[in-house]
mmCIF file of the N, C-alpha and C atoms, coordinates in Angstrom:
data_MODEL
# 
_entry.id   MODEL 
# 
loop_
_atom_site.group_PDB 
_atom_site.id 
_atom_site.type_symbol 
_atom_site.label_atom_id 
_atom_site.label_alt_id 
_atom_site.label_comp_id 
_atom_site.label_asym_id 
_atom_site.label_entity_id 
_atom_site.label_seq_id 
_atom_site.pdbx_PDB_ins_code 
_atom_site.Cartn_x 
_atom_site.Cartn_y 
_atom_site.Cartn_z 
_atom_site.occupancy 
_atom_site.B_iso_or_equiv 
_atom_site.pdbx_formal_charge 
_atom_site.auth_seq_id 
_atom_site.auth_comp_id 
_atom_site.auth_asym_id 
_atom_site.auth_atom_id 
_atom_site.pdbx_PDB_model_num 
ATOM 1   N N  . UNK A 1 1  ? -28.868 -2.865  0.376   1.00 0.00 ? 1  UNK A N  1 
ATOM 2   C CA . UNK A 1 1  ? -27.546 -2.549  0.862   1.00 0.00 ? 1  UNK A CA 1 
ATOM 3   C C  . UNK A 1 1  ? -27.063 -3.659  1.773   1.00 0.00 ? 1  UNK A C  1 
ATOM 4   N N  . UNK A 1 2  ? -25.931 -3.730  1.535   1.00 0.00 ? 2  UNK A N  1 
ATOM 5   C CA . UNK A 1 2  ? -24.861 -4.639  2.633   1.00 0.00 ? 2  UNK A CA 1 
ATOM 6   C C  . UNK A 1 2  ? -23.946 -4.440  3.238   1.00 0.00 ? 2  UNK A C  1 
ATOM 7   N N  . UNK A 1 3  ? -23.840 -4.063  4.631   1.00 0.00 ? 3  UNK A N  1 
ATOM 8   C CA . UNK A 1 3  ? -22.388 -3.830  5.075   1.00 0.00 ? 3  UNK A CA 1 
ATOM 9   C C  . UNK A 1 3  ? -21.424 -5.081  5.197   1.00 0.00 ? 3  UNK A C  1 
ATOM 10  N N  . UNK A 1 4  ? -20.587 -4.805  4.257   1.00 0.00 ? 4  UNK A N  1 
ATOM 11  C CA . UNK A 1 4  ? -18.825 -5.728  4.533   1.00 0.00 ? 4  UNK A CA 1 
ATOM 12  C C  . UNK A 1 4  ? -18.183 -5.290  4.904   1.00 0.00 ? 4  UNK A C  1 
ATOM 13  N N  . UNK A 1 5  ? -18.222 -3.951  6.138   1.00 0.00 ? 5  UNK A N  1 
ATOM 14  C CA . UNK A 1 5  ? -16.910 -4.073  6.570   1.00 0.00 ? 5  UNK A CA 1 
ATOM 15  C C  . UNK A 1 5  ? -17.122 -2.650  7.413   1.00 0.00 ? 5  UNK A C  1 
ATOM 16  N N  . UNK A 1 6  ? -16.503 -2.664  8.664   1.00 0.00 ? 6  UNK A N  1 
ATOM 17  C CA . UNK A 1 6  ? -16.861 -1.496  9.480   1.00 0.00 ? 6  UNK A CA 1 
ATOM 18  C C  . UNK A 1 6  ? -15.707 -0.650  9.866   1.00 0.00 ? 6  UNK A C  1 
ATOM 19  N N  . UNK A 1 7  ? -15.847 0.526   9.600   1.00 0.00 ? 7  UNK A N  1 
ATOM 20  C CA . UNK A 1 7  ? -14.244 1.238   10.195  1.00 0.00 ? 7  UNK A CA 1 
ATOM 21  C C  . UNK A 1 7  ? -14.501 2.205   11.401  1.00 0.00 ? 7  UNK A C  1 
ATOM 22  N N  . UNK A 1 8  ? -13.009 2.779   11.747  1.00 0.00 ? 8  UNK A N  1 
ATOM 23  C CA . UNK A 1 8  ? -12.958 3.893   12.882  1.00 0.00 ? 8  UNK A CA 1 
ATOM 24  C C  . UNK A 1 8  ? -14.197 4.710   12.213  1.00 0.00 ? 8  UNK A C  1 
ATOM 25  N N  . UNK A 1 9  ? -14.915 5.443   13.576  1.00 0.00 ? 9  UNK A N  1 
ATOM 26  C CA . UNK A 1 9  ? -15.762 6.986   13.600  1.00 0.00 ? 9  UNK A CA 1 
ATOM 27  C C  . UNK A 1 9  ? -15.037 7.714   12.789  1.00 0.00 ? 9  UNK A C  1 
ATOM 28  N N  . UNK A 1 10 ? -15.369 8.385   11.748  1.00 0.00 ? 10 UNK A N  1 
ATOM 29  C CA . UNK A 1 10 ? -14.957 9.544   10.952  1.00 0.00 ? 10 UNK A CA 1 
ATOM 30  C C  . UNK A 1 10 ? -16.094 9.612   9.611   1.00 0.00 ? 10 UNK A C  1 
ATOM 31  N N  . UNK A 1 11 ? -15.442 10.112  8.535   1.00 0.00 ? 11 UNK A N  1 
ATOM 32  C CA . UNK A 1 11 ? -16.180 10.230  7.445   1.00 0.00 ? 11 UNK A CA 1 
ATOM 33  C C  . UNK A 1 11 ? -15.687 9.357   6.699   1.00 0.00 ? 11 UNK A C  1 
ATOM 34  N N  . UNK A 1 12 ? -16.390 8.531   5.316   1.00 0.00 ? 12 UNK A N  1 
ATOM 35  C CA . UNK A 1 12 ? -15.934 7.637   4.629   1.00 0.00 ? 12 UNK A CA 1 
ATOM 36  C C  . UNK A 1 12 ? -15.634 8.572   3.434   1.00 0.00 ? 12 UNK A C  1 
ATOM 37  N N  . UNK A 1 13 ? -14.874 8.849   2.707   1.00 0.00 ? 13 UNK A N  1 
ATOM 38  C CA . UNK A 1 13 ? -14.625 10.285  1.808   1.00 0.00 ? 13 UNK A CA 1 
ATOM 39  C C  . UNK A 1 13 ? -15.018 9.452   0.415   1.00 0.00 ? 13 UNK A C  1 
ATOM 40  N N  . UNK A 1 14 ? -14.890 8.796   0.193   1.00 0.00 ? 14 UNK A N  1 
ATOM 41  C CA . UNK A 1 14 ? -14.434 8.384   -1.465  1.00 0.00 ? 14 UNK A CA 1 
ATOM 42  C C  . UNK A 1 14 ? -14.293 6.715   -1.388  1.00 0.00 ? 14 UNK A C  1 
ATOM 43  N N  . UNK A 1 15 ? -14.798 5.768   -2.505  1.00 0.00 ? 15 UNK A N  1 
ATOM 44  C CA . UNK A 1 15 ? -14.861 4.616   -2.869  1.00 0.00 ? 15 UNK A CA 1 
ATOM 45  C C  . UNK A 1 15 ? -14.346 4.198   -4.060  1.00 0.00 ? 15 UNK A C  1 
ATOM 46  N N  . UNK A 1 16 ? -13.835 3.994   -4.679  1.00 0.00 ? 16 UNK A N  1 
ATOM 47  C CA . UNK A 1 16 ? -13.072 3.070   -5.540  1.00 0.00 ? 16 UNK A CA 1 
ATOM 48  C C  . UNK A 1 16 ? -12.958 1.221   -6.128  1.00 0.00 ? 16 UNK A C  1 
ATOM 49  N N  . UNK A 1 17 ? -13.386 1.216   -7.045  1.00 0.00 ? 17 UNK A N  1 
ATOM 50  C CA . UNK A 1 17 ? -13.685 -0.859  -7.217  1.00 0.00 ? 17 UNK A CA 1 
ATOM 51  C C  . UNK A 1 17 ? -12.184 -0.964  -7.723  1.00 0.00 ? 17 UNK A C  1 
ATOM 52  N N  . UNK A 1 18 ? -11.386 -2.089  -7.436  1.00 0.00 ? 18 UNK A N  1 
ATOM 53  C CA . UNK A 1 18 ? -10.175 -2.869  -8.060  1.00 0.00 ? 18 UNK A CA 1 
ATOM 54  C C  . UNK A 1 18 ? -10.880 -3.408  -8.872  1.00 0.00 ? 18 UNK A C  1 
ATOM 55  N N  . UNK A 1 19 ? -10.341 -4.010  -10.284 1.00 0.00 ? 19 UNK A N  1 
ATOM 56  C CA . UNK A 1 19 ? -10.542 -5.088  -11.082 1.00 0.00 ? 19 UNK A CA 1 
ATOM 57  C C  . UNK A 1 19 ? -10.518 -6.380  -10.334 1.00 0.00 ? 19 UNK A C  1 
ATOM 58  N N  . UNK A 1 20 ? -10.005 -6.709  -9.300  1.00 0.00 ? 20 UNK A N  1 
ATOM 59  C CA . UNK A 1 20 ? -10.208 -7.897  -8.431  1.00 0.00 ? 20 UNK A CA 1 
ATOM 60  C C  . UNK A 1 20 ? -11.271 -8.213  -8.056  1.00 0.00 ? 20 UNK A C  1 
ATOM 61  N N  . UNK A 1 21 ? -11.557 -6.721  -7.501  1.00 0.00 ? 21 UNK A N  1 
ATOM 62  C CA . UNK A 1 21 ? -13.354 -6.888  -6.779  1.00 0.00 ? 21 UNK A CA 1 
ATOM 63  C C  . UNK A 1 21 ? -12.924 -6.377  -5.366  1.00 0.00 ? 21 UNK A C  1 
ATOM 64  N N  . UNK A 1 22 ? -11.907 -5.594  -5.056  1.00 0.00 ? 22 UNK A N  1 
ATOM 65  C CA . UNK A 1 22 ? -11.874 -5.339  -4.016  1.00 0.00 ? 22 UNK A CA 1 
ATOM 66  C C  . UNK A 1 22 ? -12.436 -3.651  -4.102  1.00 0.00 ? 22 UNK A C  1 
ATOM 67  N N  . UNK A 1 23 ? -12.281 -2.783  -2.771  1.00 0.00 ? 23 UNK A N  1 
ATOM 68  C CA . UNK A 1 23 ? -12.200 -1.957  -2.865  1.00 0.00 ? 23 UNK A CA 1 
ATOM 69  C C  . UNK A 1 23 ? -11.113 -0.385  -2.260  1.00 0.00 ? 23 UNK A C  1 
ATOM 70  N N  . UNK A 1 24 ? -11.162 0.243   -2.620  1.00 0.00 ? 24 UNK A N  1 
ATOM 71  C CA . UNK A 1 24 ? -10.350 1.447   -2.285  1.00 0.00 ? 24 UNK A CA 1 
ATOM 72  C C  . UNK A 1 24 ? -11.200 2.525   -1.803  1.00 0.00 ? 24 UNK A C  1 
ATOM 73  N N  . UNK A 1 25 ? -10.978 2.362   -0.432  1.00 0.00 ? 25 UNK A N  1 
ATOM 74  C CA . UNK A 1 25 ? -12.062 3.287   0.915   1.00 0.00 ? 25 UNK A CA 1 
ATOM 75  C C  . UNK A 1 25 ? -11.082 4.298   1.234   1.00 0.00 ? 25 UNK A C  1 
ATOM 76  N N  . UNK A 1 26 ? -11.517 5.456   0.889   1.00 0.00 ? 26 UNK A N  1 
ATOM 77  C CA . UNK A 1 26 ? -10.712 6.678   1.762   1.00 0.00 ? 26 UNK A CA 1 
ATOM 78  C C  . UNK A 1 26 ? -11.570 7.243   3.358   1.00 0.00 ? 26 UNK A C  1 
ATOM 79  N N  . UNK A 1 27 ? -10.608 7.600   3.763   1.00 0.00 ? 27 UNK A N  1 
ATOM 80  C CA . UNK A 1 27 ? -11.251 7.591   5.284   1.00 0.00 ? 27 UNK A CA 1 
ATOM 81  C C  . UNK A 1 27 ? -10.925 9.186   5.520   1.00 0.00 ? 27 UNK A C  1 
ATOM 82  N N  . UNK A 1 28 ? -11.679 10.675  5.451   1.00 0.00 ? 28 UNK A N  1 
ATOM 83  C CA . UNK A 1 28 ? -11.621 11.732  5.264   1.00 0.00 ? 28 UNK A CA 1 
ATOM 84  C C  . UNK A 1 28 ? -10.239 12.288  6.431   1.00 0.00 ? 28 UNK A C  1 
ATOM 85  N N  . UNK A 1 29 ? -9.939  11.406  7.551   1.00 0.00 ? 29 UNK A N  1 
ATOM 86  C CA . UNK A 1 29 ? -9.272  11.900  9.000   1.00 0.00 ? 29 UNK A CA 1 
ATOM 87  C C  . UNK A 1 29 ? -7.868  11.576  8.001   1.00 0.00 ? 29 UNK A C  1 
ATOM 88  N N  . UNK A 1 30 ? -7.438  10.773  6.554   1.00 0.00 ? 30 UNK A N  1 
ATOM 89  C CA . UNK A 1 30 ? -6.288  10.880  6.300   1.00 0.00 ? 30 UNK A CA 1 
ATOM 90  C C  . UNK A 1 30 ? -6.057  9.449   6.105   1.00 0.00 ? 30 UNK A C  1 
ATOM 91  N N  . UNK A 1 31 ? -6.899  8.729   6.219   1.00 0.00 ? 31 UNK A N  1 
ATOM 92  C CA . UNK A 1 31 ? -6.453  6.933   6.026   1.00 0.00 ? 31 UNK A CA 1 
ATOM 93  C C  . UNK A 1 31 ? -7.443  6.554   4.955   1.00 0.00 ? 31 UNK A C  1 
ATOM 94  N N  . UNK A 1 32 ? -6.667  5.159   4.342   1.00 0.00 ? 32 UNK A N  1 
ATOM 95  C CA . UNK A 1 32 ? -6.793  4.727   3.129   1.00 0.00 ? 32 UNK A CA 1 
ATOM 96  C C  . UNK A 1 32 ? -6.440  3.044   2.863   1.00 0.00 ? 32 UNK A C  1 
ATOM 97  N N  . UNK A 1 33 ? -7.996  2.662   2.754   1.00 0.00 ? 33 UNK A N  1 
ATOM 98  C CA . UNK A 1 33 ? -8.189  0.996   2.924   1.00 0.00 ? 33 UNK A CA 1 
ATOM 99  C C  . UNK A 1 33 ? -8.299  0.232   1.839   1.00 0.00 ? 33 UNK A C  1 
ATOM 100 N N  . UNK A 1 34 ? -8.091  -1.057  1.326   1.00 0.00 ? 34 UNK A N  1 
ATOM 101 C CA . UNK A 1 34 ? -8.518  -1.453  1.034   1.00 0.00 ? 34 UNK A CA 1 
ATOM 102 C C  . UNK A 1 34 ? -9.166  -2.429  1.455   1.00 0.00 ? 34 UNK A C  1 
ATOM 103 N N  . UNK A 1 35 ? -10.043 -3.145  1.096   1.00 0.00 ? 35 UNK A N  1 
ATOM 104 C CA . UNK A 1 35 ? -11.496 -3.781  1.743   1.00 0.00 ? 35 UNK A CA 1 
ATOM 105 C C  . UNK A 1 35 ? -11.817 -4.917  0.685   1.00 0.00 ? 35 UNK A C  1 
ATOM 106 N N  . UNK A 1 36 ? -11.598 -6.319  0.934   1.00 0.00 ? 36 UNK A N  1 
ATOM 107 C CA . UNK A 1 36 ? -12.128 -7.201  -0.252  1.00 0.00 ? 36 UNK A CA 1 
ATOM 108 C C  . UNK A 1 36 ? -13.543 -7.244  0.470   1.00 0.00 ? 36 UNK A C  1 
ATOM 109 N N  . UNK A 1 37 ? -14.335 -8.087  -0.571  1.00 0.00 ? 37 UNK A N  1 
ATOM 110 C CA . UNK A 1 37 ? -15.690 -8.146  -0.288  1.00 0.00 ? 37 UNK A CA 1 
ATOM 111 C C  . UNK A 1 37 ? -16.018 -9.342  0.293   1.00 0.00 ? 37 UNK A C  1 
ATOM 112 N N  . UNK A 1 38 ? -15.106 -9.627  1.227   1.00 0.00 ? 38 UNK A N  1 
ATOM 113 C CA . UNK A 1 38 ? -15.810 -10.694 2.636   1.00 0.00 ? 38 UNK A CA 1 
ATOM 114 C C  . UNK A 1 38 ? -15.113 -9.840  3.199   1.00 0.00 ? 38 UNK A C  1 
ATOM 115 N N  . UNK A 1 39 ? -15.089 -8.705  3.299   1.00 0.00 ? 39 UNK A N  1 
ATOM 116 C CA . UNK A 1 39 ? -14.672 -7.876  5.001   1.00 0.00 ? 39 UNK A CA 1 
ATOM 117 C C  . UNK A 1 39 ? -13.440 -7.419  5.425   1.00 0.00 ? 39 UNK A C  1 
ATOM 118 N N  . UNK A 1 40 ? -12.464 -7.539  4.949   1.00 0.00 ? 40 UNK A N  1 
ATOM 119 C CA . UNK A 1 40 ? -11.070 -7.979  5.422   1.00 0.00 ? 40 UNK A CA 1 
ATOM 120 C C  . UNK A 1 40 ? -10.343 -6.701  4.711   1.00 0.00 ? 40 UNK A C  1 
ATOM 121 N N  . UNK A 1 41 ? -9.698  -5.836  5.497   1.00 0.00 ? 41 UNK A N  1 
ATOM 122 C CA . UNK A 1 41 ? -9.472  -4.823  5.428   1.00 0.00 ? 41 UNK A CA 1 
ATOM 123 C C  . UNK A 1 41 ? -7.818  -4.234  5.325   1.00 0.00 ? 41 UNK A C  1 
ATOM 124 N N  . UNK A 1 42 ? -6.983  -3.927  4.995   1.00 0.00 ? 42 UNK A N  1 
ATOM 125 C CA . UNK A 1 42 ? -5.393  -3.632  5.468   1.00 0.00 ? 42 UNK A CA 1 
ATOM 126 C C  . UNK A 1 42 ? -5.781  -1.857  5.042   1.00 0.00 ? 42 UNK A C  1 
ATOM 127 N N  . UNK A 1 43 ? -4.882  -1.581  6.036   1.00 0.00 ? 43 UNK A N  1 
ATOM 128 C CA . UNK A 1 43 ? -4.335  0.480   6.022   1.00 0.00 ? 43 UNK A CA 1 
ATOM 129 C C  . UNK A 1 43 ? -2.892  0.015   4.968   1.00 0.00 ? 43 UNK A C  1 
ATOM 130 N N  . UNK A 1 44 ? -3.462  1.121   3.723   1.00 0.00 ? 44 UNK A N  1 
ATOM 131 C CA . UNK A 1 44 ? -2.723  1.069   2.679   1.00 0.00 ? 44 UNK A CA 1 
ATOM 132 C C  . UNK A 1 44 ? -1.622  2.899   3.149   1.00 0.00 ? 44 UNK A C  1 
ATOM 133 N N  . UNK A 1 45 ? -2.258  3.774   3.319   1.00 0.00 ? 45 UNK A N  1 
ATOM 134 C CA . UNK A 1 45 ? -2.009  4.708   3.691   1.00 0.00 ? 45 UNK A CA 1 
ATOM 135 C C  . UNK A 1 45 ? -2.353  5.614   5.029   1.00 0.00 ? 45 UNK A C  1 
ATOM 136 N N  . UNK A 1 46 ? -1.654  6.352   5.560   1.00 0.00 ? 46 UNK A N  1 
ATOM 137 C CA . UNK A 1 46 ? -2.008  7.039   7.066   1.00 0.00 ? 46 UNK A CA 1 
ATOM 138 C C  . UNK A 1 46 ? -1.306  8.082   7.160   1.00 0.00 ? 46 UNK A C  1 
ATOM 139 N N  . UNK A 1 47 ? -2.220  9.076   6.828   1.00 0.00 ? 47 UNK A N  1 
ATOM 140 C CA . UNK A 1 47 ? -1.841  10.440  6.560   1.00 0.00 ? 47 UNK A CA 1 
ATOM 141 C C  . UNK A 1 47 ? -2.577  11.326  7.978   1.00 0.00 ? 47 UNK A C  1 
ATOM 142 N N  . UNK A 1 48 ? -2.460  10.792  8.804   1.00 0.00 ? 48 UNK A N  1 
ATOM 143 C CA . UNK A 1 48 ? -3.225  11.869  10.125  1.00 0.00 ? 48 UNK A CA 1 
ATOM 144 C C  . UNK A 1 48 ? -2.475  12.647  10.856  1.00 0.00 ? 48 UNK A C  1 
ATOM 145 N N  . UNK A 1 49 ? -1.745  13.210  10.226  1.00 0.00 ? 49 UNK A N  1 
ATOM 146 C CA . UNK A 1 49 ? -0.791  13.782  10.897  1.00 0.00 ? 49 UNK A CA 1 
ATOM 147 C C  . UNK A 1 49 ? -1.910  15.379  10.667  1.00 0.00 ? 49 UNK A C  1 
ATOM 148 N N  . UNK A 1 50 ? -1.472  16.341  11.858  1.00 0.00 ? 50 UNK A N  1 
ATOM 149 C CA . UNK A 1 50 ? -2.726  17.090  12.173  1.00 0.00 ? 50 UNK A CA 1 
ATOM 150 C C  . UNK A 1 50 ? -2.574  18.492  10.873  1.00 0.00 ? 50 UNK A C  1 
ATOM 151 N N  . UNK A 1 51 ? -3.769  18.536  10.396  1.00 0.00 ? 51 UNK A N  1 
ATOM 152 C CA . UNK A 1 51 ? -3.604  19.303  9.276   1.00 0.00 ? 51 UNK A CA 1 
ATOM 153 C C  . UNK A 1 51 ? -3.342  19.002  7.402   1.00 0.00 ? 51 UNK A C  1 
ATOM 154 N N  . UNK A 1 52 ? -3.182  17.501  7.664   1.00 0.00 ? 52 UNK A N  1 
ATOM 155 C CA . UNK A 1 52 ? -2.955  16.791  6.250   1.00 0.00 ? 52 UNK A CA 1 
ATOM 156 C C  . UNK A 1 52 ? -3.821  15.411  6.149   1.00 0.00 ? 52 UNK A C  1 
ATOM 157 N N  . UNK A 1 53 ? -5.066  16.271  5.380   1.00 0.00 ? 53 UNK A N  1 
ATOM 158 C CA . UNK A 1 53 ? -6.240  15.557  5.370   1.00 0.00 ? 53 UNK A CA 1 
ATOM 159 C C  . UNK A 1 53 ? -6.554  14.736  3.791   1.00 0.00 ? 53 UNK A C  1 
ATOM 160 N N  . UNK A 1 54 ? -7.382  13.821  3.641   1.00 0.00 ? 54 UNK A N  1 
ATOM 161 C CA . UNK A 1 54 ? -7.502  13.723  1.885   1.00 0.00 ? 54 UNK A CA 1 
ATOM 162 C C  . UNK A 1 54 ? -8.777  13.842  1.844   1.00 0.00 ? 54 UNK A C  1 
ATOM 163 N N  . UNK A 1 55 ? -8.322  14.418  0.831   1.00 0.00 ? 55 UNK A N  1 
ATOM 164 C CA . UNK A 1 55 ? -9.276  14.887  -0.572  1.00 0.00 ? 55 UNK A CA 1 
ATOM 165 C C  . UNK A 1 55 ? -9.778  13.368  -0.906  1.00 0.00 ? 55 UNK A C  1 
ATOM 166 N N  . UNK A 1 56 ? -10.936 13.994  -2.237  1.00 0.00 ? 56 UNK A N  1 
ATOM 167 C CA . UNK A 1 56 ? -11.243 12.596  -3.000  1.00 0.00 ? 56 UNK A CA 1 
ATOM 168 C C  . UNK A 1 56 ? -9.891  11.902  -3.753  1.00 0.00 ? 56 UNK A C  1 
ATOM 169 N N  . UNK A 1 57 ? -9.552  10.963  -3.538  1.00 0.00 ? 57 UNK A N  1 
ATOM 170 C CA . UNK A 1 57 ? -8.692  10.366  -4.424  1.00 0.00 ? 57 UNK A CA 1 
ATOM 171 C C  . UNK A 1 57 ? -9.046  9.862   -5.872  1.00 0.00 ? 57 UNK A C  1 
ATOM 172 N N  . UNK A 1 58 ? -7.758  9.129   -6.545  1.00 0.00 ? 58 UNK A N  1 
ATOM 173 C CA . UNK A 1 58 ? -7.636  8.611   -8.033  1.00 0.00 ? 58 UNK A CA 1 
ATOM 174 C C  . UNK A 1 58 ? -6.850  7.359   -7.606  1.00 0.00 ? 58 UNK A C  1 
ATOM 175 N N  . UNK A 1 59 ? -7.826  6.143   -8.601  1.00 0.00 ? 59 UNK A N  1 
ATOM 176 C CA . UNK A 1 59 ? -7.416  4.663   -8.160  1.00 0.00 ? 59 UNK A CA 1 
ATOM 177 C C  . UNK A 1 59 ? -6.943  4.889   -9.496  1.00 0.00 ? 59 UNK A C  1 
ATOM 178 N N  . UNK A 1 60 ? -5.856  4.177   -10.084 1.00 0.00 ? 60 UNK A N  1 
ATOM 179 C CA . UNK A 1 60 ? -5.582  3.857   -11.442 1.00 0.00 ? 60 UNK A CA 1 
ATOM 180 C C  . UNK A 1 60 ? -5.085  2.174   -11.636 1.00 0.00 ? 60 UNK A C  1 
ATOM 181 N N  . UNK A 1 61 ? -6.254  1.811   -11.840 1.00 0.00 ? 61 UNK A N  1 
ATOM 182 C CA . UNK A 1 61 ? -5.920  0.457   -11.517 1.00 0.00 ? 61 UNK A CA 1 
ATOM 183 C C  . UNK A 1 61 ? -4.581  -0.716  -12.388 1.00 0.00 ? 61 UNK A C  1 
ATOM 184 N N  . UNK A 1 62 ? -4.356  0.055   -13.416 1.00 0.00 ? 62 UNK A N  1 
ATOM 185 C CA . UNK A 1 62 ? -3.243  -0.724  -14.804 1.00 0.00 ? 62 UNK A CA 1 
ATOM 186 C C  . UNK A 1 62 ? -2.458  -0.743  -13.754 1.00 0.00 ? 62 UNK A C  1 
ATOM 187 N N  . UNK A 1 63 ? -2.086  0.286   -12.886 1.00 0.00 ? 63 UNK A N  1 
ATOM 188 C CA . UNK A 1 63 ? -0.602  0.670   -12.306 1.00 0.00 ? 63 UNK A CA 1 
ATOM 189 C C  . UNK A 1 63 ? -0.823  0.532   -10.606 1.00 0.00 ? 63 UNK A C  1 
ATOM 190 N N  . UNK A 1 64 ? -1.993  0.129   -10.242 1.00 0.00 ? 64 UNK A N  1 
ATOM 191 C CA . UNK A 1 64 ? -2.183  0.557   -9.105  1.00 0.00 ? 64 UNK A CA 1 
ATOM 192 C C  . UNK A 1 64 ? -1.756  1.511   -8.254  1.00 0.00 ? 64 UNK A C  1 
ATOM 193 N N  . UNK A 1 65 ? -2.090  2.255   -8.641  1.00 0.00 ? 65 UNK A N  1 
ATOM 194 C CA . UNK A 1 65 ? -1.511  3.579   -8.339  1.00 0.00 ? 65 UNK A CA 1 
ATOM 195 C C  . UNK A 1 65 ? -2.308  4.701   -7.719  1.00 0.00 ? 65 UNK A C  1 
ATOM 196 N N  . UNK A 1 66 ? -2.243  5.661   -6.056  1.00 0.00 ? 66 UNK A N  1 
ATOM 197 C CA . UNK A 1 66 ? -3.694  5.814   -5.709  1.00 0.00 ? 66 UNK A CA 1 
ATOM 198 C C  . UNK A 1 66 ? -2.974  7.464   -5.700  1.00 0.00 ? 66 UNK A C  1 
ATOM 199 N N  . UNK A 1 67 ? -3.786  8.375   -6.225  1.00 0.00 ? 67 UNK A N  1 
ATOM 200 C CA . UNK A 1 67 ? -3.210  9.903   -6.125  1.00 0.00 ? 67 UNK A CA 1 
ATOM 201 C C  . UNK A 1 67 ? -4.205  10.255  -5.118  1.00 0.00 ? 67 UNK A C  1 
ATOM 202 N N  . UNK A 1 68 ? -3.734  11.053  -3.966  1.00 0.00 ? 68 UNK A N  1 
ATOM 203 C CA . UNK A 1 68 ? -3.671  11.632  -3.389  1.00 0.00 ? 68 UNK A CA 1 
ATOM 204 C C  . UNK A 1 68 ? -4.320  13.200  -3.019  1.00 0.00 ? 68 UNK A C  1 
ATOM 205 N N  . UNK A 1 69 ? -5.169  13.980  -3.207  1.00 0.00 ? 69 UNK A N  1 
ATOM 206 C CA . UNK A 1 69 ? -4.804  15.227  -3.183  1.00 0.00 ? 69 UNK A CA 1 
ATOM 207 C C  . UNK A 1 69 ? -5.161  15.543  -1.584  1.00 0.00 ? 69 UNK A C  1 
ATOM 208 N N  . UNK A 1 70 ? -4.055  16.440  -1.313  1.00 0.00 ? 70 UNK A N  1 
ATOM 209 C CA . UNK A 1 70 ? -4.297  16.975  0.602   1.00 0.00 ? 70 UNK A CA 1 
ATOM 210 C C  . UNK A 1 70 ? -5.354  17.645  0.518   1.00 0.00 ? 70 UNK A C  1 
ATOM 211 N N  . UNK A 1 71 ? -6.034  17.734  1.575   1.00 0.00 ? 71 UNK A N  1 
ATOM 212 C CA . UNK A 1 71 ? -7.059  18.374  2.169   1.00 0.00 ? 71 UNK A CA 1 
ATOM 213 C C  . UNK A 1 71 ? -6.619  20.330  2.262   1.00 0.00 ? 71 UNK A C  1 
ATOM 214 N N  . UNK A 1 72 ? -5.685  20.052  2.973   1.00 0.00 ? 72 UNK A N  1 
ATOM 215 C CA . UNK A 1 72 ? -5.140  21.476  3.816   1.00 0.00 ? 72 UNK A CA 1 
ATOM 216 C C  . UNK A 1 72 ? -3.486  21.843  3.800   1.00 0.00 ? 72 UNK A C  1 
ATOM 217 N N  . UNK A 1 73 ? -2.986  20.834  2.868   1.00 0.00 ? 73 UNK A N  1 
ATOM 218 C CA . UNK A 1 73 ? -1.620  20.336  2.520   1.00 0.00 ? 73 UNK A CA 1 
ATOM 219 C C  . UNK A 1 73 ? -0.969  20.625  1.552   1.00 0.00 ? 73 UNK A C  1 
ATOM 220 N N  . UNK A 1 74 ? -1.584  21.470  0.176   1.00 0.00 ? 74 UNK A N  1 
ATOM 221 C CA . UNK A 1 74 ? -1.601  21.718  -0.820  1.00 0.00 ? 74 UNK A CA 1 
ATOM 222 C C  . UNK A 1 74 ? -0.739  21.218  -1.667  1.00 0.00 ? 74 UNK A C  1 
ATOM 223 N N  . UNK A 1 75 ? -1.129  20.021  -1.291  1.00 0.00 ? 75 UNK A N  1 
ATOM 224 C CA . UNK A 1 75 ? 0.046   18.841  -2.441  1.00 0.00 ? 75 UNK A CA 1 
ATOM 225 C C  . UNK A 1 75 ? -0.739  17.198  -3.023  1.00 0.00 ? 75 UNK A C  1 
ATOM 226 N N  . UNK A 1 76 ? -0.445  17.219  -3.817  1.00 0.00 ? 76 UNK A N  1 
ATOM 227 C CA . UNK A 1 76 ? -0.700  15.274  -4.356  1.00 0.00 ? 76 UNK A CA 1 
ATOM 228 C C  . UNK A 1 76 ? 0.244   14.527  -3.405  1.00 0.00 ? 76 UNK A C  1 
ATOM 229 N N  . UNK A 1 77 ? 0.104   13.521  -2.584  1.00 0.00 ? 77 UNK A N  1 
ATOM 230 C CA . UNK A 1 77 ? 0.649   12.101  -2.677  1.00 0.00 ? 77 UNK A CA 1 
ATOM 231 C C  . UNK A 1 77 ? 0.261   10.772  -3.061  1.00 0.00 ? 77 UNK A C  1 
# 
């Protein structure tokens, strides 16, 4: 194992590979990274608003396109 890349205290929910080689990190508190593999990180999504948590997500990479399902929210974004 190798760590590339360290985030906030929480749970890491779900992982995802890009065809690039990057990756798609869900962060269970409602945030959503992507992460290339030297480390380097941007917040793609930030859903922490209290009570609207994520679920495992869906990467669809043709379209890049990341679905969503809420935790406690009972909706897809």
């Amino acid at each position: 194992m190798t760590t590339i890349a360290e985030k906030d205290e929480g749970i890491i929910d779900g992982i995802k590979v890009e065809r690039a080689g990057s990756y798609i990190v869900s962060h269970w508190e409602g945030r959503i990274y992507r992460v290339t593999a030297d480390g380097e990180s941007d917040l793609l999504i930030d859903s922490t608003v209290p009570g609207v948590l994520c679920a495992d997500f869906e990467y669809l990479d043709g379209s890049s396109t990341i679905v969503v399902p809420t935790f406690y929210d009972n909706r897809l974004v």
